[in-house]
TISE-691823 format. One record per residue (C-alpha): residue number from 1; z, y, x; residue in one letter. Coordinates in pm, 1 decimal, always signed. Layout:
R|i|Z|Y|X|aa
R|NUM|Z|Y|X|A
...
***
This chain:
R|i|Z|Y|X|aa
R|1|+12316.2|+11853.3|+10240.5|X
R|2|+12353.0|+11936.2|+10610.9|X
R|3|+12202.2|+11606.9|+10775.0|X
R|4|+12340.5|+11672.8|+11106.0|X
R|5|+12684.1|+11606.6|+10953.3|X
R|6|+12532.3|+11261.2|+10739.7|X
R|7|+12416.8|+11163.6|+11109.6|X
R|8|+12716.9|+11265.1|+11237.8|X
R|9|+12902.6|+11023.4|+11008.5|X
R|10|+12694.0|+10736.9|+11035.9|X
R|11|+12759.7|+10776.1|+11420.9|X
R|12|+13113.0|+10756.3|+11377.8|X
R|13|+13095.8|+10520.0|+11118.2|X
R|14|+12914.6|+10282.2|+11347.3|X
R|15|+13080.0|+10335.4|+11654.9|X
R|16|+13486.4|+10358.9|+11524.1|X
R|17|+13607.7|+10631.3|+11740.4|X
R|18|+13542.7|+11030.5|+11735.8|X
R|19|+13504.3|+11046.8|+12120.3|X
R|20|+13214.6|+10748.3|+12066.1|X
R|21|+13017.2|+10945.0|+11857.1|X
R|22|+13029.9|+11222.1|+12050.2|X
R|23|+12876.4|+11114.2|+12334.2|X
R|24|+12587.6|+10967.7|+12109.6|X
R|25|+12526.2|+11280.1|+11986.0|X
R|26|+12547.7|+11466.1|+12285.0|X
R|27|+12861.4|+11726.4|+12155.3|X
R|28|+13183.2|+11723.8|+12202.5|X
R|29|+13456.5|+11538.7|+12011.6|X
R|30|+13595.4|+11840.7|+11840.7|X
R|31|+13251.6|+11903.9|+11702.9|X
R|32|+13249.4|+11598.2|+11550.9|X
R|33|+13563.8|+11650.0|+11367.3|X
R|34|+13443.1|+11914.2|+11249.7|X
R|35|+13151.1|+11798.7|+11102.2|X
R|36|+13369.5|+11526.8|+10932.1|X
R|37|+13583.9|+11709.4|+10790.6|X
R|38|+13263.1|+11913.6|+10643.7|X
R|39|+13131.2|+11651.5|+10507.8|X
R|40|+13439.2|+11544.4|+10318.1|X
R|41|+13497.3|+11876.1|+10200.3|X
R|42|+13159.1|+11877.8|+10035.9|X
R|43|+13168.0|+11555.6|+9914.9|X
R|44|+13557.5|+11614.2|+9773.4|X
R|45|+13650.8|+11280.3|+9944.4|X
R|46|+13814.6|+11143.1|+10269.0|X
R|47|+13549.8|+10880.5|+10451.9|X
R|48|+13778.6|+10744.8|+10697.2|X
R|49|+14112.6|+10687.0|+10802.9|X
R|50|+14267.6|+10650.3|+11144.5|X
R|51|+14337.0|+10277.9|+11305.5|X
R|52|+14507.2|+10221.6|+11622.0|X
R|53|+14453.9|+10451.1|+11901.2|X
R|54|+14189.7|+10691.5|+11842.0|X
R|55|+14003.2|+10478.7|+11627.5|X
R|56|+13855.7|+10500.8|+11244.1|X
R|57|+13759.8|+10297.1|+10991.4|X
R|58|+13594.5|+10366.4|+10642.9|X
R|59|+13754.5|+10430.0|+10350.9|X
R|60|+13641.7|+10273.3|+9999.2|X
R|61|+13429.5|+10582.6|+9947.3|X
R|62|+13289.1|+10573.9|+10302.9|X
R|63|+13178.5|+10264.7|+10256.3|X
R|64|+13014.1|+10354.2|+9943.4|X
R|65|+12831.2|+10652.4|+10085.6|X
R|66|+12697.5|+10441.9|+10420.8|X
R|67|+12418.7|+10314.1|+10292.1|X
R|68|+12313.6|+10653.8|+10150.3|X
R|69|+12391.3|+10790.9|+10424.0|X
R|70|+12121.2|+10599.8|+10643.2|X
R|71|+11839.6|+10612.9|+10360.8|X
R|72|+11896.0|+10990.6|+10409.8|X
R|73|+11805.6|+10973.5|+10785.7|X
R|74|+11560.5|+10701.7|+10650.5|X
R|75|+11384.2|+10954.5|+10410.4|X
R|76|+11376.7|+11240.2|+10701.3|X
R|77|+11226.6|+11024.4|+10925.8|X
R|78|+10923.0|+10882.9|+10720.4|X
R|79|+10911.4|+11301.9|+10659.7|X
R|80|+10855.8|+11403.2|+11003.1|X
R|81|+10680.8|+11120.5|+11086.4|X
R|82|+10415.2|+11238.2|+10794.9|X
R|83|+10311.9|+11514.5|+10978.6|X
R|84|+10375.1|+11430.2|+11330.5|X
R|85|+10043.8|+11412.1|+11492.2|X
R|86|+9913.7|+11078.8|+11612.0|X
R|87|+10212.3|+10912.2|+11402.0|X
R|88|+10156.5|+11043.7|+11019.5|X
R|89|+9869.5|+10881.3|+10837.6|X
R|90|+9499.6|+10950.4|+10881.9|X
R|91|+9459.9|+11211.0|+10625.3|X
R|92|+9051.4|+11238.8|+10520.8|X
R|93|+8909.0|+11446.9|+10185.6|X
R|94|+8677.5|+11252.6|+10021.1|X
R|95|+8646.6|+11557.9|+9774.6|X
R|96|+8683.8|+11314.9|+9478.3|X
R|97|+8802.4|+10976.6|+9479.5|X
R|98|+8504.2|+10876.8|+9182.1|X
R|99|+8203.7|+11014.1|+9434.4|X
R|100|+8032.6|+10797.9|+9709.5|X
R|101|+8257.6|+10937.5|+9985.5|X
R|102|+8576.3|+10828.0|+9779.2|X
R|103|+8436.8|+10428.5|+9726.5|X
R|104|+8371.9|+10471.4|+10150.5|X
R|105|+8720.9|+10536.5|+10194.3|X
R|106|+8863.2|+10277.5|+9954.3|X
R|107|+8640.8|+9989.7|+10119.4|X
R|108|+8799.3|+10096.3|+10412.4|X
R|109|+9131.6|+10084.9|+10361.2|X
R|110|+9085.4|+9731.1|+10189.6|X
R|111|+8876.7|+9634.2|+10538.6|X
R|112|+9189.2|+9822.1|+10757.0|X
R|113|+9493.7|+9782.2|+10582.2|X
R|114|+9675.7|+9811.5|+10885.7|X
R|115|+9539.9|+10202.2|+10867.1|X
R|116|+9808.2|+10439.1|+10738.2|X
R|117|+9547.2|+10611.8|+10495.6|X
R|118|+9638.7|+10924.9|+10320.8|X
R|119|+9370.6|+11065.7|+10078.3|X
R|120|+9376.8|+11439.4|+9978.8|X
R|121|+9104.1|+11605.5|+9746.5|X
R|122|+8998.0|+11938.2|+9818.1|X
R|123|+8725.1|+12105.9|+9565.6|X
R|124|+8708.3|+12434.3|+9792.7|X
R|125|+8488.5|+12313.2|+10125.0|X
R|126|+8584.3|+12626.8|+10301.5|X
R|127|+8964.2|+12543.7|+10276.5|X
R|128|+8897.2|+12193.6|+10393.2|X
R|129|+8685.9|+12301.6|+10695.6|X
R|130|+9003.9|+12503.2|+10750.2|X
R|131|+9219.7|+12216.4|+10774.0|X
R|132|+9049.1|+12041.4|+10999.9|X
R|133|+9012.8|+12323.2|+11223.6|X
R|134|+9394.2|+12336.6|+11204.5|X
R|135|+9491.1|+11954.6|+11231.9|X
R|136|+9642.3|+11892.5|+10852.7|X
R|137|+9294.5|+11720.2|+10786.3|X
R|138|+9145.9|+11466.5|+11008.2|X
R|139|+8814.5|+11470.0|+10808.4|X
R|140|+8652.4|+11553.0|+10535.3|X
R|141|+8329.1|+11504.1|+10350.7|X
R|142|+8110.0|+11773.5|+10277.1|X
R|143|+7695.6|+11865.0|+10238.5|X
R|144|+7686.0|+12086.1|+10567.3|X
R|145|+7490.8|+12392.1|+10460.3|X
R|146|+7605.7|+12642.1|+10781.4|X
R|147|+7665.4|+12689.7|+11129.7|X
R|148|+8046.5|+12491.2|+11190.7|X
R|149|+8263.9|+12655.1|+11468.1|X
R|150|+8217.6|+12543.4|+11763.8|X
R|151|+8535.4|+12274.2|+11713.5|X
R|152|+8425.5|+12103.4|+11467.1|X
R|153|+8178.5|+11782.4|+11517.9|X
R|154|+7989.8|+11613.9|+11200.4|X
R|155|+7721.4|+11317.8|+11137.3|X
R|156|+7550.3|+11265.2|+10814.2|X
R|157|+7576.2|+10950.9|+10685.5|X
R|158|+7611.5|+10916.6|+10277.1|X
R|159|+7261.6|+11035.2|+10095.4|X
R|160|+7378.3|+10930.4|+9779.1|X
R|161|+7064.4|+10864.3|+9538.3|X
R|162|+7106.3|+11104.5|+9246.3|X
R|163|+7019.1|+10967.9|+8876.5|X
R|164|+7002.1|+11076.8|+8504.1|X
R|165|+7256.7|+11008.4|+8287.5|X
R|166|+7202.4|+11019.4|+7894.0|X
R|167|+7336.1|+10898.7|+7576.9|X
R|168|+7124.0|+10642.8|+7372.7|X
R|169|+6968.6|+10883.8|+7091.8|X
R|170|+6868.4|+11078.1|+7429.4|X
R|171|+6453.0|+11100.5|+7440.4|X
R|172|+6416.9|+10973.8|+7773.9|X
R|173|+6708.7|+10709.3|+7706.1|X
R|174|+6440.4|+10421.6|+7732.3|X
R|175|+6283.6|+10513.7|+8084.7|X
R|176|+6342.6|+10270.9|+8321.8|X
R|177|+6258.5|+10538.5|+8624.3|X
R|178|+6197.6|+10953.8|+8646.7|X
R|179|+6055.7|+11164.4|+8820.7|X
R|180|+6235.6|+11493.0|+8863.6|X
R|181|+5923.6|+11671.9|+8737.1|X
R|182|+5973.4|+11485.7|+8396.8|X
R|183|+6322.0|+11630.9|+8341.8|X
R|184|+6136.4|+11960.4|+8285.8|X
R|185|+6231.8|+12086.1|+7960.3|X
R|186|+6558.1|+11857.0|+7919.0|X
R|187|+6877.5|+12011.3|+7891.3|X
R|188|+7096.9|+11922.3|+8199.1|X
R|189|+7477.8|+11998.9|+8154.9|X
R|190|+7690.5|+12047.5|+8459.8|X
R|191|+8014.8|+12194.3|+8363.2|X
R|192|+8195.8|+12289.2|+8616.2|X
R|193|+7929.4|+12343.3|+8878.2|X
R|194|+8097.2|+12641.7|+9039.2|X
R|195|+7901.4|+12948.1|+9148.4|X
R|196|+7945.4|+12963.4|+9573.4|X
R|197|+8051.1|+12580.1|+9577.8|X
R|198|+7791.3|+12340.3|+9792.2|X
R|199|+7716.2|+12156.0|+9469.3|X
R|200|+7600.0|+12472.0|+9319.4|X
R|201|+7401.7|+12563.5|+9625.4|X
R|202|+7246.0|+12176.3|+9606.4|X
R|203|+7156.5|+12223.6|+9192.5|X
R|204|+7008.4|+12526.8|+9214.2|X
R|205|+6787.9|+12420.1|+9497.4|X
R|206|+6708.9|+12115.0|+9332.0|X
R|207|+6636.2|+12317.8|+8992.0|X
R|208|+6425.4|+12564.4|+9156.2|X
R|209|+6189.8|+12323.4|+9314.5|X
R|210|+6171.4|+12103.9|+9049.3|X
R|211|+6136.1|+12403.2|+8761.9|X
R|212|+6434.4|+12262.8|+8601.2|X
R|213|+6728.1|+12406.3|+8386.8|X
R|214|+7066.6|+12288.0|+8480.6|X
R|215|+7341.3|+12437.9|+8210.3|X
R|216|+7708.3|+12516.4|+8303.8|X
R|217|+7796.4|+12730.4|+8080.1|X
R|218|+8119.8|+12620.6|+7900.6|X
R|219|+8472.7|+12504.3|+7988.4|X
R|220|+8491.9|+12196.9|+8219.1|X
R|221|+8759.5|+11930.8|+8039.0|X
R|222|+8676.5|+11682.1|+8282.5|X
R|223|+8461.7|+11353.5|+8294.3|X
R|224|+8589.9|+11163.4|+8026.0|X
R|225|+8511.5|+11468.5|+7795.2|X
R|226|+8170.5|+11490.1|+7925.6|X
R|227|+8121.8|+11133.2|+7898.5|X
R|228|+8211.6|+11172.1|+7573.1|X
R|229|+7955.6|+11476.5|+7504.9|X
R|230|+7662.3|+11257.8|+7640.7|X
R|231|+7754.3|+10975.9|+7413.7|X
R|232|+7710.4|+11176.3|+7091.5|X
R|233|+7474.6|+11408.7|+7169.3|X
R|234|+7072.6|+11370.3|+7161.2|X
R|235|+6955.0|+11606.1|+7382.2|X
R|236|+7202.2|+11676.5|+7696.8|X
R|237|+7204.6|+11454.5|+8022.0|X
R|238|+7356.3|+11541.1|+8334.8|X
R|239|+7306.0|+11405.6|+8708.5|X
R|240|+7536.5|+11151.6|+8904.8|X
R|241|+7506.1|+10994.6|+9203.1|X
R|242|+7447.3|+10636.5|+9260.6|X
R|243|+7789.2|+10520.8|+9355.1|X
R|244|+8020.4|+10695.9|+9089.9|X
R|245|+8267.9|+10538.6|+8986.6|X
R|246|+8247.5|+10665.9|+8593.1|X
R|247|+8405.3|+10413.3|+8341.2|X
R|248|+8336.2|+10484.3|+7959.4|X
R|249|+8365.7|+10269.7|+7636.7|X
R|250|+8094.2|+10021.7|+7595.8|X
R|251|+7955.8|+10138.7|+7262.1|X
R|252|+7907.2|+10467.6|+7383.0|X
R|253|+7580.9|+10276.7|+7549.3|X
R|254|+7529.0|+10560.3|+7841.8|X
R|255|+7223.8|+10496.9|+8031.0|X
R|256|+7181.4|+10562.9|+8379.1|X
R|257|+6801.0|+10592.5|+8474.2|X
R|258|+6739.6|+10587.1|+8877.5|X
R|259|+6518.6|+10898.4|+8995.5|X
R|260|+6178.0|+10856.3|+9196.1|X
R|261|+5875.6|+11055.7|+9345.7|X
R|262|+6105.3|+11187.5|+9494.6|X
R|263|+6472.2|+11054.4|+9503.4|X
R|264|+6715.4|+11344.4|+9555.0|X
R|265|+6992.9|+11261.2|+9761.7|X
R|266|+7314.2|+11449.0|+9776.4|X
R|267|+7396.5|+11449.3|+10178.4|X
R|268|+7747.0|+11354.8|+10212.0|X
R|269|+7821.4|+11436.4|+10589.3|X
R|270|+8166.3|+11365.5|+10756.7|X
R|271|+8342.6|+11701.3|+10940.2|X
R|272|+8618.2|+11617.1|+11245.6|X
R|273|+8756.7|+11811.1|+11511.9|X
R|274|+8563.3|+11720.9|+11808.4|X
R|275|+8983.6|+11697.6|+11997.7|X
R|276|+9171.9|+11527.1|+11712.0|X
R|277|+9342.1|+11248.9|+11894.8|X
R|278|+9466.0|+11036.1|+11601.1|X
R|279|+9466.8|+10698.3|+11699.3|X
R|280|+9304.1|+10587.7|+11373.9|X
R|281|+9043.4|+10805.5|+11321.3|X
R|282|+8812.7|+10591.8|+11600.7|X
R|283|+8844.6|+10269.7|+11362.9|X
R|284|+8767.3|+10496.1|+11071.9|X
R|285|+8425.0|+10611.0|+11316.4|X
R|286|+8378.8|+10197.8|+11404.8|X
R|287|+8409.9|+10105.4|+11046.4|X
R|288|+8140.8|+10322.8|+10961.0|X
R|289|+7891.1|+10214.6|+11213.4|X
R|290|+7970.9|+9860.7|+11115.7|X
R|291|+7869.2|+9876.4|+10758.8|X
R|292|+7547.0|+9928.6|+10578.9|X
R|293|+7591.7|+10303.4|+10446.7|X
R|294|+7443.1|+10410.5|+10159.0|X
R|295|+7119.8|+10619.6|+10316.4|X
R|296|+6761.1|+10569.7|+10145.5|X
R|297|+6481.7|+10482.1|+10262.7|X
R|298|+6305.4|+10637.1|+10003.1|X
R|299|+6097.0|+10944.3|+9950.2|X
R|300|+6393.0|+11180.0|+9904.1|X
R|301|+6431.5|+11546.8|+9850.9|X
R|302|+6743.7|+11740.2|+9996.1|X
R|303|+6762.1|+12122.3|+9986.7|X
R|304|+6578.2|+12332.3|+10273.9|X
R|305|+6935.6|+12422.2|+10433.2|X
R|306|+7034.1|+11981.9|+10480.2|X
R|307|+7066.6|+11860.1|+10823.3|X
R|308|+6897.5|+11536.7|+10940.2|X
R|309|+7083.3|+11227.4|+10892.7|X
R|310|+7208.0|+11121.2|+11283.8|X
R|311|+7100.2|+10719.5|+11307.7|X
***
């Protein structure tokens, strides 16, 4: 439906007279007739009827169709104001909403609720990078492995503390700590670890220094399938980080064993465009100075290609 002609009838609707509206609207008063009778062709009803001198009032069907009428002009409103820079909502990619990046944002918006937050997951890094570059992403989160144009500004400032994660008939289901040296040997299953992705470019560093086999062959049904995978088999693990936010029955008994000497840590840094003026996006900065982010301390290992963390 045409919604100059909705806004057109609203206009006249609130204002009684033809020559009212047109001057609201900036046309002239046969225009306006026009567009009424348009309307009330397509809609296969009359919406007003004429009163005294030059005015109009609604009929039974006008009335009906007024307050549809303004949640139309509602609806495109809320629409433009989406994307309308410095009015839609800060948009950030946490790449996954279960990951350490993903928890970041959700403490925020529960410290900021006043923050119109608007969180969109992007598995490809190089078509995130994009959007940021072109404004449809304030931020997103991403291990920095190259050069960034020239635009773009990050800071690290997530090392998330990487640890095993076994069933309980696993051998090493009973260690309280590892050392990466002592998965040697172990199957590790990553399904899903896409060739050309950063997390394949982290895992196959981290295999290679560590003399390690990380599996993923095999179709990738998701986390609940290899939750389920972990809990009855007796020889795979796989890796998570130290924040995820994985949820599986209780008698499937998973163990999660911490990682030492050293601790990898998967460097989550945050990518902006050094001119994005969104209002928000400064509290988003403040918020994460203010809290205590998730960076060890430890003896960690990050691949050769990881930029320093910026204190």
């Amino acid at each position: 439906m045409d919604l100059d002609l909705v806004r057109t009838f609203v206009s006249v609707a609130d204002l009684g007279q033809f020559q009212e509206a047109a001057t609201d609207l900036g046309v002239t008063q046969q225009a306006v007739s026009k567009r009424i009778a348009a309307l009330e062709r397509a809609l296969g009803v009359r919406l007003f009827v004429r009163v005294a001198a030059r005015g109009v009032r609604l009929t039974l069907d006008g009335q009906a169709f007024l307050p549809h009428a303004r949640e139309m002009l509602a609806v495109e409103e809320r629409a433009i104001a989406s994307v309308r820079p410095g009015h839609r909502a800060l948009r950030i990619d946490p790449v996954s909403r279960r990951i350490a990046p993903g928890l970041l944002l959700r403490d925020f918006h529960q410290a900021h609720p006043e923050v119109a937050l608007d969180v969109v997951t992007l598995l490809d890094a190089s078509a995130a990078v994009e959007a940021v570059q072109d404004g449809t992403l304030d931020a997103t989160f991403r291990a920095v492995r190259d050069k960034l144009p020239s635009d773009l500004n990050h800071v690290r400032i997530i090392d998330d503390e990487l640890q095993l994660l076994v069933g309980p008939t696993h051998p090493l289901a009973s260690a309280r700590r590892l050392s990466p040296s002592e998965l040697v040997g172990h199957r590790i299953w990553m399904p899903g670890n896409t060739p050309g992705t950063e997390w394949a470019a982290y895992y196959d560093e981290f295999a290679a220094a560590f003399d390690l086999t990380i599996d993923t062959i095999g179709p990738n049904f998701g986390t609940e399938a290899l939750l389920d995978a972990l809990a009855e088999s007796a020889d795979l693990a796989t890796i998570a980080g130290d924040a995820p936010r994985l949820i599986w029955p209780e008698h499937y008994d998973l163990r999660l064993i911490p990682l030492r000497d050293p601790t990898p840590v998967y460097p989550h840094s945050v990518i902006w465009r050094r001119d994005n003026p969104h209002p928000s996006l400064r509290v988003f900065f403040d918020y994460i100075a203010s809290v205590q982010v998730n960076r060890t301390d430890r003896d960690a290992w990050t691949p050769t290609w990881t930029k320093k963390p910026q204190r």
